[in-house]
Structure formats: C-alpha cells, structure tokens
C-alpha positions, 0 to 999 in steps of 0.5 A: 306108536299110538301112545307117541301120536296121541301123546303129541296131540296132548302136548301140542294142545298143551302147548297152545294153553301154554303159548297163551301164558308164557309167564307160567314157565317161571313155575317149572323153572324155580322148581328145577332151580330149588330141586338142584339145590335140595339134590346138591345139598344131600347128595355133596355131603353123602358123597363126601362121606360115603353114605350115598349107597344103600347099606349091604347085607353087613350094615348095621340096623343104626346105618340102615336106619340112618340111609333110610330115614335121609331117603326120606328126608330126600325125597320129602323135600323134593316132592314139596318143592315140585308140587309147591310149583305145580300147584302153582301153574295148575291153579293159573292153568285152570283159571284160565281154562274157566275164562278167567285168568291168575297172575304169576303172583296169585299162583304163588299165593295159592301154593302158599294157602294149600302150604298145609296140604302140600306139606302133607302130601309130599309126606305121603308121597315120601313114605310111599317113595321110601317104601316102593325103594325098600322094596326094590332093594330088598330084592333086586330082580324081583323086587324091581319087578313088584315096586314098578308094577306098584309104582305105575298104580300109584302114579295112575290113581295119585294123577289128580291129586294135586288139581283136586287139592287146588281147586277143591282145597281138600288135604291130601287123603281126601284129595287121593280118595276124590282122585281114584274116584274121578278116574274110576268114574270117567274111565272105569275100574281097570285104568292106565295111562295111554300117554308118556311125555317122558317118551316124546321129550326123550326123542325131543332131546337126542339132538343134544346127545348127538352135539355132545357126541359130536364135540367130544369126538371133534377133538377141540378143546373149545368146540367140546365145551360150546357143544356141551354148553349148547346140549345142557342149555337145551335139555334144561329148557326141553325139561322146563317146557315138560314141567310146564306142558304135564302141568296144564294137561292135569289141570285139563283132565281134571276139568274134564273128569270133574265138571266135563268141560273140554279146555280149549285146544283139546278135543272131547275124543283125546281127552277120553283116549289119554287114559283106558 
C-alpha cells in the first residue's frame, strides 16, 4: 500500500508536468504506433510458419540459432523505437523542468542527433534481453527465478540511462556507468525501486475488463463490440498517458540525482523515497 500511495503522488506530479505540455503525448503515441508495427511484422510471419516457439529439447543447433537471433532482432528493433520516443519527450521534459521550453519538433531533432547512441543502446539493451530469455528458457523454474531476479538489477541500475544519454549526449556505456553512478550517490549501494506505475495503471485499467466482460456476457451482437471497441479505446489511451507520465518522471529523477534541483510539482521527500 506504500508502494500504491507514493507511486500515485508521482504520477500525479507527472501528470501536472504532463497537463502543462499535452503536445508531448505524440511521443508515446507514435511509439505504440511503430511498435505494433515491428510486433506485426515478425510475429504474422513466425506464426504463419511456426517458429513463433522456443525450439524443444529435439531442435537443431541451425533452428536455435535462427529462433535466438530473430528474438534479437525483435527485441532490438523494439528498444530503438521505444527509447527514439523517450529521448524525445525527456528532452522536452527536462527543458521544460529548467525553465525553458522544446517544441514537439525539437524533440524529434534531438532523438535524431543521439540516433548513434540510441542505435547502440537498444543493441545493448537487446543482448542483455536475449541473454535474460536464454536463461529463463534453459530452465523454467529456476531459470525464471535467476533472469527475474536479473531483470529487476538491470531495470534499477539502467533507470537513467536514457536522461543521461540526452542531457549529457554520452553513448550508452558511458551513460550506463554515470547511470549506477548517480543512483549509488544519491540513494546508496543496495537500491530498489519503491514505486510501480504497472501497478497503479493495471487498477486503472479494470473498468475495461469489467466492459468487456460485461458485453460478452450481454449476449448482443452489437452491445459486445461497442464494449470491446470502448475497452480497447480506453486501455490504449490509459498505456499512452503511462508512456508519457514514466517519461517525465526520469527526466525529473535525473534532475534531481544530477543537479538537486526539485522539478515543479514534486517534493524533495517524494523524490527521495521513489527509490531506497
């Protein structure tokens, strides 16, 4: 329940940032637009020919490698398109934070000036993807265990990575070494995350179930895909308003482990506690 609360004051601070500049929702929403089309675009063709599992215990090196290498290539091309946008609204977010301010068209300029190190760190950030899978793969139970445990390491240390390659234009090694760095200063050695979006927007998003369940249980034709229609409408906007508000949060936190300035709207106490 503190991990709810706190995390509701920080969308809500993001929110105001966010209300302030509505134009930066285009990021988020060209980001879900690309990334549905990199998703459609491997997954109809695995389907269609079946290589949309992981290879058993029979498969061939040749079809491991292949499955393993597409996962890469999957996950590379979603990473650049995701954090292209992110780089983007962060360096409108933290602009504005300073007093200034980007237009929608200068973000787009600044994601393509970091195009080298953002090339570089979905490459990364794909490898450490692949490898995370090819653990939890090679056992399921505890494998799952071992690449989670991983995972959340990786996610915590690798939170900054992004501002840092967009304010302080480092590549994606650099940016990953300032990003622990910044962390370990302000917060200490042992850090983790005392805050989940995911959380507060998976209770956000229930109302959506509860009118899709309801219009599959009407019995109509028609009511079922009004309701449908309605959920999907509103779970799409409910996942662009999450893109947008993690965004500037970063772009905040970083200010704050950076420079310890307090963007407006946060508080010095909520920014402290948003990590321990």
């Amino acid at each position: 329940m503190g991990k709810f609360s706190r995390t509701w004051e920080l969308m809500s601070a993001s929110w105001q940032a966010l209300k302030q500049d509505r134009a930066l929702m285009i990021f988020p929403l060209f980001s879900m637009i690309c990334c549905l089309i990199v998703i459609a675009s491997f997954a109809i063709p695995m389907y269609s020919n079946g290589t949309w599992e992981p290879p058993g215990e029979g498969a061939t090196t040749e079809d491991q490698i292949m499955y393993y290498v597409t996962l890469f290539l999957f996950y590379f091309c979603n990473y650049f398109v995701i954090v292209f946008f992110n780089s983007a609204i962060i360096a409108c977010a933290t602009i504005r934070m300073k007093g200034g301010r980007l237009t929608i068209g200068e973000g787009f300029r600044a994601s393509f000036s970091l195009l080298p190190f953002i090339i570089g760190w979905a490459v990364v950030a794909a490898t450490v993807g692949l490898i995370l899978r090819i653990i939890e793969d090679r056992s399921k139970k505890i494998g799952r265990f071992v690449a989670g445990f991983l995972g959340i390491a990786w996610s915590v240390t690798s939170f900054l990575v992004v501002p840092v390659m967009v304010v302080e234009e480092k590549g994606p090694f650099a940016a990953l070494s300032e990003s622990a760095r910044l962390l370990k200063k302000t917060w200490g050695e042992q850090i983790i995350s005392h805050f989940s979006y995911e959380l507060i927007f998976f209770v956000l998003g229930i109302p959506a179930f509860v009118l899709i369940a309801f219009g599959v249980l009407s019995g109509s034709m028609a009511a079922t895909i009004i309701f449908i229609i309605i959920g999907i409408v509103y779970l799409v906007t409910l996942a662009l308003i999450e893109s947008a508000l993690q965004s500037i949060f970063q772009a905040a936190l970083y200010l704050y482990a950076r420079e310890g300035k307090v963007a407006e709207g946060f508080s010095l106490e909520l920014l402290r506690k948003s990590i321990r």
